[in-house]
C-alpha positions in Angstrom: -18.6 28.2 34.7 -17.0 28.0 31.2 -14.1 26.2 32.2 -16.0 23.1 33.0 -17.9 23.1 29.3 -14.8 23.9 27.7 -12.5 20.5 29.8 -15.6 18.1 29.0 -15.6 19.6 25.1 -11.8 19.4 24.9 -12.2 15.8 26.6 -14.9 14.7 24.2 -12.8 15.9 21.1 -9.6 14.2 22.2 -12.0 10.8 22.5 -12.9 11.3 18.9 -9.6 12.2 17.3 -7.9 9.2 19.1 -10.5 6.4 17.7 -11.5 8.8 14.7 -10.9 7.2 11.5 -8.3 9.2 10.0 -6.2 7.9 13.1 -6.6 4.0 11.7 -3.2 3.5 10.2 -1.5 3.5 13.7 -3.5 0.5 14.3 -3.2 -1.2 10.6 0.8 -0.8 11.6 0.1 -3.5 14.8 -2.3 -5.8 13.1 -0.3 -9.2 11.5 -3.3 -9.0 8.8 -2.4 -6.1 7.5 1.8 -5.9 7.4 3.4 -7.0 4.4 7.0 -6.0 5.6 8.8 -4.3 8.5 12.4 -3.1 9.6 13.6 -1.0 11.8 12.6 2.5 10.2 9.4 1.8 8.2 6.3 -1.0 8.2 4.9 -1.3 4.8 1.1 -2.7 4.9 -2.2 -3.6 2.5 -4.1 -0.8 1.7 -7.6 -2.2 4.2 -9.7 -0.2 1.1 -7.8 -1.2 -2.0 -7.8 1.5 -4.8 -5.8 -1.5 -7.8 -5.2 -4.8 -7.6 -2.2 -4.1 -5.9 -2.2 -1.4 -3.3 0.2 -0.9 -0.2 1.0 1.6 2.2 5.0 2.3 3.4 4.6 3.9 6.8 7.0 5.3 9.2 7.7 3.9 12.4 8.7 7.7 13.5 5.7 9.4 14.4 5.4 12.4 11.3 1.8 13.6 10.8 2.1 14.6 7.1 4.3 15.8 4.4 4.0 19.3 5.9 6.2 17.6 8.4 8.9 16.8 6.3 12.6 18.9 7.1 15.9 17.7 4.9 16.6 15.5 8.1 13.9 13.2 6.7 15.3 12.8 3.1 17.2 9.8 4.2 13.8 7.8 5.6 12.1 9.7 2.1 14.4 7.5 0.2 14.7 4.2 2.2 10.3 4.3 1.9 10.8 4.8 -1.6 13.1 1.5 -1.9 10.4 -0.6 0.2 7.9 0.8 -2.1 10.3 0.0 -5.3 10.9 -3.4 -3.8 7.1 -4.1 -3.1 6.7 -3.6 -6.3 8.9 -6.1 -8.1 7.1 -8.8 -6.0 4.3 -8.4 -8.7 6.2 -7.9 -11.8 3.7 -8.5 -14.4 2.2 -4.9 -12.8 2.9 -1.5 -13.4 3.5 0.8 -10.3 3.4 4.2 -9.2 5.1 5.2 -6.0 3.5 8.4 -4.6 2.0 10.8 -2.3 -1.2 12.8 -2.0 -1.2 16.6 -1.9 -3.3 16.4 0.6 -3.7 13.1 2.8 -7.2 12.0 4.5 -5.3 10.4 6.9 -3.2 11.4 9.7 0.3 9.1 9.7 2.8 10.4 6.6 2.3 7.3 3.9 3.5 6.9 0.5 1.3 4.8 -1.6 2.8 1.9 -4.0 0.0 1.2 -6.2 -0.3 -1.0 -9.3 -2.1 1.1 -12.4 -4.5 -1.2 -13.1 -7.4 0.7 -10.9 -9.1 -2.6 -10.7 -11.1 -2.4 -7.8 -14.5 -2.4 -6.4 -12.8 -0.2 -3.4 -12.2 2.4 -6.1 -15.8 3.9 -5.9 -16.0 7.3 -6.7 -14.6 10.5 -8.5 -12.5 11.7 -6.0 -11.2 8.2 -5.7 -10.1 8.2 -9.3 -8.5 12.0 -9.2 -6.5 11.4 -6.5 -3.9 8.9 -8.4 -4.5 10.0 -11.6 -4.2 13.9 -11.5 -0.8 15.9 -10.4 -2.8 15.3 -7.0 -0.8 12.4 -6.6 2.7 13.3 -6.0 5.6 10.6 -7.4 7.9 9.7 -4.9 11.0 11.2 -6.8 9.3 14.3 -6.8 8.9 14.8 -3.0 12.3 13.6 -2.7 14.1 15.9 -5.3 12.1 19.2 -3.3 13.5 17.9 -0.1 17.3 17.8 -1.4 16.4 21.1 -3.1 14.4 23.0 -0.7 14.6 21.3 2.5 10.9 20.9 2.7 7.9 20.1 1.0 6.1 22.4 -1.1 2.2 22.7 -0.3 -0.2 22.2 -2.6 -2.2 25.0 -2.7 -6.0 25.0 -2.0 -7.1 26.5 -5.8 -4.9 23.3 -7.0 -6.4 20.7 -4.8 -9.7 21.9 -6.0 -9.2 21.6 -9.6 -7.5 18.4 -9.6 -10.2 17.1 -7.8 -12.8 18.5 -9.9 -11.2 17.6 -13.0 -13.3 15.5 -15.7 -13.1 11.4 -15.4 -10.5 10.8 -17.9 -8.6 7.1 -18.5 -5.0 7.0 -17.5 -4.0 4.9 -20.5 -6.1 6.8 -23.0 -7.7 10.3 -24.1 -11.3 8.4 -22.9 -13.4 10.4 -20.5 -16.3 8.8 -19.1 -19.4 10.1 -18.1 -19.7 8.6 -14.8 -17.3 6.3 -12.7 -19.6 2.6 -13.9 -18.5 4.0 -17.4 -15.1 4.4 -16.8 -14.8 1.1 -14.7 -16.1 -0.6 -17.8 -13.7 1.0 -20.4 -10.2 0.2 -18.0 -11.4 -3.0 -18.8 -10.4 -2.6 -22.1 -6.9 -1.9 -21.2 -6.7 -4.9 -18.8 -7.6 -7.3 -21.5 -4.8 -6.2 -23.7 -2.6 -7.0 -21.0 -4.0 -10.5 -20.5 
């Protein structure tokens, strides 16, 4: 009697992870609108919610869930991603970039973010937003390489860390400022922007 309850539960949850949101890379990877550059390992694509001004997504063609996936036979595609993302980047070179990866990603497809540091987005909404480029959350690319040619893996994160990076106090990248609330902090990157202009 179970056994039917438990195929149509199974069934129904299979449904959900395939068209689930966390799964919406896979189709960012197929849609013209969305890829910036391709070869025959990686496609690189715009970030659909923009966290900067500039803000792409180098994706691999092989299908690897998340860093947790990650043996020394990957250190190869590790370093070719990092040279789209390095390349990416000097196509905008009156912006600064950081090439990285989260400790802990939100969605399912391994991705290393090439970002430009100016934050200047209305995409970039909230707290945890903020904290997860600007703590040790986000993970430089040479980093995750240099463990990979050390150890042969990836090092988790673990969960105390996440926590406390994420809960750390809104505090500018470019400054010792911490802001109140994210409007306030919006405001004062301003600042910084100007002096660039």
């Amino acid at each position: 009697m179970g056994t039917k309850r438990q195929h149509e539960e199974d069934t129904r949850n299979a449904k959900k992870s395939s068209g689930h949101w966390s799964m919406g890379l896979l189709s960012a990877m197929k849609d013209p609108e969305c890829v910036v550059k391709e070869d025959e390992k990686v496609v690189a694509i715009k970030d659909k919610y923009p966290k900067a001004q500039y803000h792409f997504l180098v994706l691999p063609k092989e299908n690897i869930s998340s860093l947790a996936k990650i043996t020394k036979d990957h250190l190869e595609l590790l370093k070719h991603m990092d040279k789209i993302g390095q390349d990416l980047s000097k196509d905008h070179p009156a912006s600064n970039f950081q090439l990285g990866y989260h400790a802990e990603a939100s969605m399912s497809r391994l991705h290393l973010h090439v970002i430009s540091d100016d934050f200047n987005s209305p995409c970039l909404k909230t707290k945890k937003h903020w904290n997860t480029f600007t703590t040790d959350f986000f993970i430089p690319s040479s980093k995750i390489i240099t463990e990979v040619e050390n150890k042969g893996k990836v090092l988790s994160t673990p969960r105390d860390k996440v926590k406390e990076f994420m809960d750390s106090p809104l505090k500018c990248h470019k400054c010792s400022y911490l802001a109140k609330n994210m409007p306030a902090l919006k405001t004062h990157i301003l600042v910084h922007l100007k002096k660039v202009l």
